[in-house]
C-alpha positions in Angstrom: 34.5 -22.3 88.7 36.1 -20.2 91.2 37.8 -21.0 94.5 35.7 -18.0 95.9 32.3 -20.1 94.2 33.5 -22.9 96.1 33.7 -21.9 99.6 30.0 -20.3 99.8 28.7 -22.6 102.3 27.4 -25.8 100.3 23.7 -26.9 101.0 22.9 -30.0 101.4 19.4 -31.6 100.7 17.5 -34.8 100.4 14.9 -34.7 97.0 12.7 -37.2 97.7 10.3 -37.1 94.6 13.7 -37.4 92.6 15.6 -40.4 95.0 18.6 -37.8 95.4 20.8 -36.2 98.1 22.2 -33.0 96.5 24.7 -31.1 97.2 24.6 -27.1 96.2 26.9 -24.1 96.0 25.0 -21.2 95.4 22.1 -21.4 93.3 24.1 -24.0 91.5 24.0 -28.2 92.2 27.1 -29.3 92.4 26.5 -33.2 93.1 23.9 -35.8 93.6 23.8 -39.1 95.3 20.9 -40.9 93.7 19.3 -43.9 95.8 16.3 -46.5 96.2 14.3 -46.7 98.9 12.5 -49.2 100.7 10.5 -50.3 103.6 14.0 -50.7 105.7 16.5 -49.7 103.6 18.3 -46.9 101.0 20.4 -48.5 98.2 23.1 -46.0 97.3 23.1 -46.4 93.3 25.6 -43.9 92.4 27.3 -40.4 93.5 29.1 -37.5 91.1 30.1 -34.3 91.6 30.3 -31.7 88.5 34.4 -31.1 87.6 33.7 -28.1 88.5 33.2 -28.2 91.9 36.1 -31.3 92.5 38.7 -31.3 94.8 36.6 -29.6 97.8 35.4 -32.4 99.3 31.8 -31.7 97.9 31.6 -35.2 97.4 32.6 -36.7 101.0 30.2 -33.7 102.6 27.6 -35.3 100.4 28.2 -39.1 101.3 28.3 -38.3 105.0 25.1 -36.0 105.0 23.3 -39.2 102.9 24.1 -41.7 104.7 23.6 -39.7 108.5 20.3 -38.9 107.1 19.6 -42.7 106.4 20.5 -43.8 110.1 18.3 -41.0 111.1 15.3 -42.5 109.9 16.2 -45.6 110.9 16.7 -47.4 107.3 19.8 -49.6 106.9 22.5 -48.6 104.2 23.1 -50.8 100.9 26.3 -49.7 99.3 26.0 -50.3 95.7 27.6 -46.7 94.6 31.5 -47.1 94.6 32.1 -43.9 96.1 29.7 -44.5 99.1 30.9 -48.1 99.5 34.8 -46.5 99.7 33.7 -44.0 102.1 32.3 -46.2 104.5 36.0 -48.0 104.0 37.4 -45.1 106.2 34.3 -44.0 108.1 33.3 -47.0 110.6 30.8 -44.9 112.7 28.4 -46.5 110.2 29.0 -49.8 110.3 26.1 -51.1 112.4 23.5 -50.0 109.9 25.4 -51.2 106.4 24.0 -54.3 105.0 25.5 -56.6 102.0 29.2 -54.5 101.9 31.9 -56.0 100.2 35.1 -57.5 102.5 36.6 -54.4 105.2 39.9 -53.1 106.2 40.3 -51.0 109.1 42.4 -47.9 109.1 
């Protein structure tokens, strides 16, 4: 993949019928964030981002766009996913809507 693949704008998108956030570049997806859903809450199961596409901070642009889209609707945020659990580590403007999240440190 090329740097110039890369920096086309990424699009980001919640698939509901498939319990995903996506992230695209191009006509291309370049990561997912899979979740489950409930009455009050998304359960973040797991987040990669094709080799391809590493090192461009796909993934973070992902994580953030999830989990602002989760507080949006008004759902709380279960952090099963390692990646999503260490990005809320660093990213404390979510920390009144995370249930059941491992010990903290703040930065």
């Amino acid at each position: 993949m090329t740097d110039s693949a890369v920096s086309d704008e990424p699009r980001l998108v919640r698939n509901e019928p498939e319990s995903r956030y996506e992230v695209w570049v191009g006509e291309t997806r370049a990561g997912i964030a899979t979740y489950r859903e409930s009455d009050s809450r998304v359960t973040f199961v797991h987040t990669i981002v094709d080799k391809a596409f590493g090192g461009h901070g796909l993934g973070s642009r992902l994580a953030a766009f999830a989990l602002e889209d989760t507080v949006s609707r008004g759902k709380r945020i279960v952090p099963r996913c390692p990646f999503i659990r260490e990005y809320l580590q660093s990213h404390h403007e979510f920390d009144d809507h995370i249930d059941d999240l491992p010990e903290r440190t703040r930065s």
